[in-house]
KEKE-3310 file (N, C-alpha, C; in steps of 0.2 Angstrom, whole numbers, plus 5000, padded with zeros to 4 digits):
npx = (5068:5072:5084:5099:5096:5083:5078:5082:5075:5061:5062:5064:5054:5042:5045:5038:5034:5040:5036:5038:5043:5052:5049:5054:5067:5072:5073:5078:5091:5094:5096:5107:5102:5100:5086:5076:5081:5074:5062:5060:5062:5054:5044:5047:5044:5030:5025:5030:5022:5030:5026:5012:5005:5010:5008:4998:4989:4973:4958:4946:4933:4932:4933:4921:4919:4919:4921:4928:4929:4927:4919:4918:4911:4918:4918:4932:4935:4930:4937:4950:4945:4934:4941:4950:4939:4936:4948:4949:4941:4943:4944:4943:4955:4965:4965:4963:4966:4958:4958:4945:4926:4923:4929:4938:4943:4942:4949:4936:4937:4930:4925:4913:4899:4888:4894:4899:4887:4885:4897:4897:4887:4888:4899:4894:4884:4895:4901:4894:4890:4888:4891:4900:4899:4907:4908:4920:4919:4927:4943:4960:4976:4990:5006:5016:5030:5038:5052:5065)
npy = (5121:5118:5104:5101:5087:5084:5093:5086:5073:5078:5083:5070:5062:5068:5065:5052:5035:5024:5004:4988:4979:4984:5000:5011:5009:5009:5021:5030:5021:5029:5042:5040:5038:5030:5020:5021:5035:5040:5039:5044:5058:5060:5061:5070:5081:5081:5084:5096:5106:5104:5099:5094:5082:5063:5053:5038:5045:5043:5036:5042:5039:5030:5019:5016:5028:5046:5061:5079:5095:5107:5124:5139:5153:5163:5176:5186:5188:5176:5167:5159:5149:5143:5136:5127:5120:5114:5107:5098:5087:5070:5066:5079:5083:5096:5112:5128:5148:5158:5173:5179:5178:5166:5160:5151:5135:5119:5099:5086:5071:5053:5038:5032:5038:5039:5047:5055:5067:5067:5072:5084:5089:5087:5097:5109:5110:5111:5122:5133:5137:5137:5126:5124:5112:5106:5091:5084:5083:5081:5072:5080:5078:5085:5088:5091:5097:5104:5111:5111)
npz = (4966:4949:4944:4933:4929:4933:4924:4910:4916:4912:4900:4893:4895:4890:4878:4876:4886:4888:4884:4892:4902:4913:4913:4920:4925:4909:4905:4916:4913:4900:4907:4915:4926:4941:4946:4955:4958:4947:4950:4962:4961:4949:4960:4969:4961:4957:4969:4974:4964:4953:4944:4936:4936:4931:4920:4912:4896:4891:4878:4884:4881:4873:4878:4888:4895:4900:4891:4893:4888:4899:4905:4915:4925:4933:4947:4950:4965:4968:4961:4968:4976:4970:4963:4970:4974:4962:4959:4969:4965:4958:4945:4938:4925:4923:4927:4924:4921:4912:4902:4899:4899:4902:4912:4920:4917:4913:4910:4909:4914:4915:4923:4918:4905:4912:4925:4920:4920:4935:4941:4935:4940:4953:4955:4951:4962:4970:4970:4965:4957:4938:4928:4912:4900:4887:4876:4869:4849:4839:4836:4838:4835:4842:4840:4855:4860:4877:4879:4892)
capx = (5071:5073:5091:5099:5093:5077:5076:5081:5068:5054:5063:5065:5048:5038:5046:5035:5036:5043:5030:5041:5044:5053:5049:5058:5073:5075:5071:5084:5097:5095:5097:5113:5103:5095:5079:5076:5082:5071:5055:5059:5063:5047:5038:5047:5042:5023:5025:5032:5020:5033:5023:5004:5005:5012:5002:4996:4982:4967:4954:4940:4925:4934:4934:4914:4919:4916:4928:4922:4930:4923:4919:4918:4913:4918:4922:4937:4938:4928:4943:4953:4940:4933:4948:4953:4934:4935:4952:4950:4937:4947:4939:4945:4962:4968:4962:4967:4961:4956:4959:4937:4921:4921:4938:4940:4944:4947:4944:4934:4936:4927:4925:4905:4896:4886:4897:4900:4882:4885:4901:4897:4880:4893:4905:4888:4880:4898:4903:4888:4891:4885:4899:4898:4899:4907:4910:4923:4915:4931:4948:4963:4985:4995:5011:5021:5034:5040:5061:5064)
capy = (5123:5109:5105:5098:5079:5085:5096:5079:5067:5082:5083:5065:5061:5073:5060:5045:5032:5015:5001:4988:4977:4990:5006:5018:5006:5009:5028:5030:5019:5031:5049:5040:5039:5026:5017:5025:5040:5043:5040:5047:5064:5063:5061:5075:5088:5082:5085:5103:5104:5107:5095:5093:5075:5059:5048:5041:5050:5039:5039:5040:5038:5023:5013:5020:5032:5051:5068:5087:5103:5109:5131:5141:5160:5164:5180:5187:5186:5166:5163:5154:5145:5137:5132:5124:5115:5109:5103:5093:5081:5065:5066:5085:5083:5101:5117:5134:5153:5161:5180:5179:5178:5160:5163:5146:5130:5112:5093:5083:5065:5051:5032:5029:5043:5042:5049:5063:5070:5068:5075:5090:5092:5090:5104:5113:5109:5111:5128:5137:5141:5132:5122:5124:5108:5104:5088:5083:5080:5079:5073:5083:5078:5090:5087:5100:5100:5113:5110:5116)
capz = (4959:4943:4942:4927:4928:4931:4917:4908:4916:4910:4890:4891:4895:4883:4873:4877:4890:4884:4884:4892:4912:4918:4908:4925:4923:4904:4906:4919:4909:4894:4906:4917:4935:4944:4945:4962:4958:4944:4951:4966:4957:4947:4966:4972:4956:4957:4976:4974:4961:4947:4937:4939:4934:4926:4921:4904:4892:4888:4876:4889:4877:4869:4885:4889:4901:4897:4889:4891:4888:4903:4908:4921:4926:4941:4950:4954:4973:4973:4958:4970:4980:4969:4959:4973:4975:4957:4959:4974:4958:4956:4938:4935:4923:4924:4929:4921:4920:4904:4902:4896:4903:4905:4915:4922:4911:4914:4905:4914:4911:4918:4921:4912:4904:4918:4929:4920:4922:4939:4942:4932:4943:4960:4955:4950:4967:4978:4971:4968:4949:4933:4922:4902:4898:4879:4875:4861:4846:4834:4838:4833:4839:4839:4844:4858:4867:4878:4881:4899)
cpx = (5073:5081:5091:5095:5085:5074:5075:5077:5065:5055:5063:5058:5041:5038:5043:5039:5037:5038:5034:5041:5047:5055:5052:5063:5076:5076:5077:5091:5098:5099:5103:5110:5100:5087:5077:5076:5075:5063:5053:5060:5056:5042:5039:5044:5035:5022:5025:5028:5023:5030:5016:5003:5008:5007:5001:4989:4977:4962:4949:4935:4927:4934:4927:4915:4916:4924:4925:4927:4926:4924:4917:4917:4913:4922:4928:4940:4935:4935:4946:4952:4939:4935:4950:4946:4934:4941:4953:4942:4942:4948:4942:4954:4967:4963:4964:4962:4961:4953:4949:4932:4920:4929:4940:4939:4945:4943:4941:4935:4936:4925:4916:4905:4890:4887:4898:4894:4883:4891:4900:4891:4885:4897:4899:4887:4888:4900:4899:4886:4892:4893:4893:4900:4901:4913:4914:4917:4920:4940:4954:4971:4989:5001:5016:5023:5038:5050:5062:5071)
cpy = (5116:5111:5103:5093:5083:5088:5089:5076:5071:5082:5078:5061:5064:5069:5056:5042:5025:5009:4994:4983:4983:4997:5012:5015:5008:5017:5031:5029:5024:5038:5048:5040:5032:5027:5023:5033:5044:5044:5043:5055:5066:5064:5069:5083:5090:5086:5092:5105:5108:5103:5093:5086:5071:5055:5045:5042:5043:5040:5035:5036:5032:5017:5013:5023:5040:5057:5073:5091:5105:5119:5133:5151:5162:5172:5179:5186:5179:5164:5156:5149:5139:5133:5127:5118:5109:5105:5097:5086:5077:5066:5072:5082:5090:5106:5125:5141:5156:5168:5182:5178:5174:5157:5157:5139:5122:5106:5088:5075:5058:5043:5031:5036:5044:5046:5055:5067:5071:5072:5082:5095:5094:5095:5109:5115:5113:5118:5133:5139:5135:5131:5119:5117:5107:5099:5086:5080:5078:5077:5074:5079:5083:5089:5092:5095:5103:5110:5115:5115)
cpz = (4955:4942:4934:4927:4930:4927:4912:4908:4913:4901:4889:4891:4891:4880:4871:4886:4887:4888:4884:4899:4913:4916:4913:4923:4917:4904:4908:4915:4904:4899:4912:4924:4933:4944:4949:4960:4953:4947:4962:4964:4955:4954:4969:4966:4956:4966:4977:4969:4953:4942:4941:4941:4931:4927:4911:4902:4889:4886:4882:4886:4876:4873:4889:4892:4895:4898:4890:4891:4895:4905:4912:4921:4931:4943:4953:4960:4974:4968:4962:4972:4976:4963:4963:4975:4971:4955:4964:4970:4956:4946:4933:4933:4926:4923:4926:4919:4913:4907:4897:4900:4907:4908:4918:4918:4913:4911:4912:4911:4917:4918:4916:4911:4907:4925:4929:4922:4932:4945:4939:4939:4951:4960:4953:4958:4973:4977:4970:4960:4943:4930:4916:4900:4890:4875:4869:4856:4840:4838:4835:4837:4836:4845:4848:4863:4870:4881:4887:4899)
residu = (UNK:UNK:UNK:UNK:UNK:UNK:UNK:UNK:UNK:UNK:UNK:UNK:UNK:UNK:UNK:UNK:UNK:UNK:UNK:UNK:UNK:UNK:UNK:UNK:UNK:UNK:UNK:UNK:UNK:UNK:UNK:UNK:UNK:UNK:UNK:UNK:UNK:UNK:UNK:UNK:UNK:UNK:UNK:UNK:UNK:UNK:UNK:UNK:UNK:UNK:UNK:UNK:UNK:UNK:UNK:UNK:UNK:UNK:UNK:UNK:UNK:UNK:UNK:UNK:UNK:UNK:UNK:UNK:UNK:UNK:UNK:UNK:UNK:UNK:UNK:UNK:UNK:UNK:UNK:UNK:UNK:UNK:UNK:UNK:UNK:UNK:UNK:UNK:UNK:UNK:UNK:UNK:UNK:UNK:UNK:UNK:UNK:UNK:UNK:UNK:UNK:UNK:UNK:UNK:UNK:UNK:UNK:UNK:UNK:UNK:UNK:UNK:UNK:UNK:UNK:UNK:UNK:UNK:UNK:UNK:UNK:UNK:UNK:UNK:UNK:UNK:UNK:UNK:UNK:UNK:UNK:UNK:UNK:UNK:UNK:UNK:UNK:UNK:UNK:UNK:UNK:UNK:UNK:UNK:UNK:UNK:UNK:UNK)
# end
């Protein structure tokens, strides 16, 4: 269960991450715990998996690696399987089902743009069922976030 201070760490980091020698230290100083504390908290959330990730967002393509939208059609009873195939892919960001044909969703992102072909071909090859490939072509920000 997320207590108060954990609701905190989660509102307080949507915020950003401070760019800084000790960006948990200043973090903490702001929401009144310790160093420690904080990043043992965030361990514990990602663990329980009340939080997928922390981490920071990089423009892949702009470093040569590779970005995609990537889809999925997969029957209902393999659903779980091979959600669980494509997320055990270093490479997969997040995985998510979609109430449509191409019912499972996730971005792929990748050190070269050769990797991605190759990654796409291994999640092709490990689960049995093709991946829609569609890579960014324009990029939008839109800023959200959710107060828990």
């Amino acid at each position: 269960m997320i207590d108060v201070i954990d609701r905190a760490i989660i509102n307080r980091l949507q915020e950003g991450f401070p760019i800084c020698d000790r960006p948990y230290l200043t973090v903490a100083k702001q929401l009144g715990i310790s160093e420690g504390d904080l990043i043992g908290r965030l361990e514990a959330m990602i663990d329980a998996k009340q939080l997928s990730r922390f981490g920071p967002m990089y423009h892949a393509e702009r470093l040569g690696g590779g970005l995609s939208l990537c889809a999925m059609s997969i029957p209902e009873g393999d659903f779980e399987q091979v959600a669980e195939q494509v997320n055990r892919f270093p490479e997969v960001a997040h995985n998510y089902a979609r109430d449509h044909r191409l019912n499972m969703w996730f971005v792929l992102a990748t050190e070269t743009q050769v990797r991605m072909g190759e990654v796409l071909n291994e999640i092709e090859k490990t689960t049995g069922y093709p991946v829609y490939d569609m890579p960014k072509q324009e990029e939008f920000f839109v800023g959200l976030k959710f107060e828990v």
